[in-house]
KEBAPA-726924 format. One record per residue (C-alpha): x negated, z negated, y; residue in three letters. Coordinates in steps of 0.5 Angstrom, whole numbers, plus 500, padded with zeros to 3 digits. Layout:
XZYALA ...
***
This chain:
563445428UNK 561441433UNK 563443441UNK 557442446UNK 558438451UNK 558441458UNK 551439460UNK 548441453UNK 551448455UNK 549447463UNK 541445460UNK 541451455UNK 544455462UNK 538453466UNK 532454460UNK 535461459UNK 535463467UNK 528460468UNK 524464462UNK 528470465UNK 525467471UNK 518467469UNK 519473464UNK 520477471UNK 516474475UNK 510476471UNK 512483470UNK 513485477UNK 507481480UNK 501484482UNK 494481485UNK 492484491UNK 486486495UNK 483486501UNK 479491504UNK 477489512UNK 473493516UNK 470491523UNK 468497528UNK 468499535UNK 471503539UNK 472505546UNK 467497547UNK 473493543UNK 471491537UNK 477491532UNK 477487526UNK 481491521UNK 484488515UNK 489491509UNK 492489503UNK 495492497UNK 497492490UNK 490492486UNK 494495480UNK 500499479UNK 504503474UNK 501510473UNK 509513472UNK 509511479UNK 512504484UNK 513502490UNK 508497493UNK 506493499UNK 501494504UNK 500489510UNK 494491516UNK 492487521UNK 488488527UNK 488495528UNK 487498535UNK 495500537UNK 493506541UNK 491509535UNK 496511530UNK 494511522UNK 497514515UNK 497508510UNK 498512504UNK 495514497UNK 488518497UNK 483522493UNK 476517496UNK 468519496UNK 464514498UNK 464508504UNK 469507508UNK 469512513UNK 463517510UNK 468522508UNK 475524510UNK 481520503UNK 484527502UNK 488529498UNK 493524499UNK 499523494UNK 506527497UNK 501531503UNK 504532509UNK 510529508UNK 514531514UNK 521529512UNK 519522508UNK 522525501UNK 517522497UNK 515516501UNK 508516499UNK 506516506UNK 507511512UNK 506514520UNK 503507524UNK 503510531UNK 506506537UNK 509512541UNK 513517536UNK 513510530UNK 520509528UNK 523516531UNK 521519524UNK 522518517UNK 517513514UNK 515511521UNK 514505525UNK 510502530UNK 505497530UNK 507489531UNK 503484535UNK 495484534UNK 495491530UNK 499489524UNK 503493520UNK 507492514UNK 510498510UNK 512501502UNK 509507499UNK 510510493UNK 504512489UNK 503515482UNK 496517478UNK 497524478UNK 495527484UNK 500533487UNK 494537484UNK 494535477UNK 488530477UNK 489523475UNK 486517478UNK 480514475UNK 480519470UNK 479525475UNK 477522482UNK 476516485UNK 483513489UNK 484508494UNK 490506499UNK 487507505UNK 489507513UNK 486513516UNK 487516524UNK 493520524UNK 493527526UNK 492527532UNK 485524532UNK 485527525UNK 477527525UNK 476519527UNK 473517521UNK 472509525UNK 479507521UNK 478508515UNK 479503510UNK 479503502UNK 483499498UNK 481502490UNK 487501485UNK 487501478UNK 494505475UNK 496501468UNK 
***
């Protein structure tokens, strides 16, 4: 029997962890959407951006979704959300994990530059109204109903509770669950 050569085994090592390399790589990587927004408010123009996963395990993951541009004295919820319409004609809710208050499920992130940081799944803004968080989503709603079979679901941005009602910085990013 004949021994291989230690730079045989080397070569056999790096073409093994390479296609594993690759394998993951293709497994985990996702394409990403932007959806972007320009409004006003208060006479400043705020030129919103937010981008996120396209698709997403229907069991549930975690994914990434950036924005930039947003007005930092007005706090967001980034999360997974029930959506009718453009972007800002109704309110996105329900949202997966509702009001979760003590950030058990992580389904939603808090953006909000005086209380961001001092709760669970919360921070403030970065320089120029950007942010960069993990949510979890899944495409079975709280309440049963599936994404894309049942209703219609986007990530979203929306004005956190304390302008609850402001529909200028809502922002949609649809995702399809696989």
């Amino acid at each position: 029997m004949r021994v291989p050569t230690p730079r045989t085994v080397a070569r056999a090592g790096l073409a093994v962890a390479a296609s594993a390399a690759l394998t993951l790589g293709l497994a985990t990587s996702a394409s990403a959407a932007t959806s972007t927004r320009t409004i006003v408010d208060g006479g400043t123009t705020y030129n919103l951006s937010v981008t996120a996963p396209s698709t997403a395990s229907a069991a549930g993951q975690v994914i990434n979704v950036t924005g930039s541009g947003f007005n930092t004295g007005q706090g967001i919820y980034v999360g997974l959300c029930v959506v009718e319409g453009n972007q800002g004609d109704t309110k996105p809710t329900p949202c997966l994990g509702g009001q979760d208050e003590t950030g058990s499920t992580g389904a939603s992130h808090w953006v909000n530059n005086i209380f961001g940081g001092m709760f669970a799944n919360s921070s403030k803004f970065g320089t120029g109204g950007t942010f960069n968080v993990n949510i979890y989503v899944k495409a079975t709603l709280d309440d049963g109903r599936v994404c894309g079979q049942d209703v219609d679901c986007a990530v979203v941005t929306r004005a956190d509770h304390f302008d609850s009602g402001d529909r200028k910085y809502d922002v949609h990013v649809p995702v399809t669950f696989q």
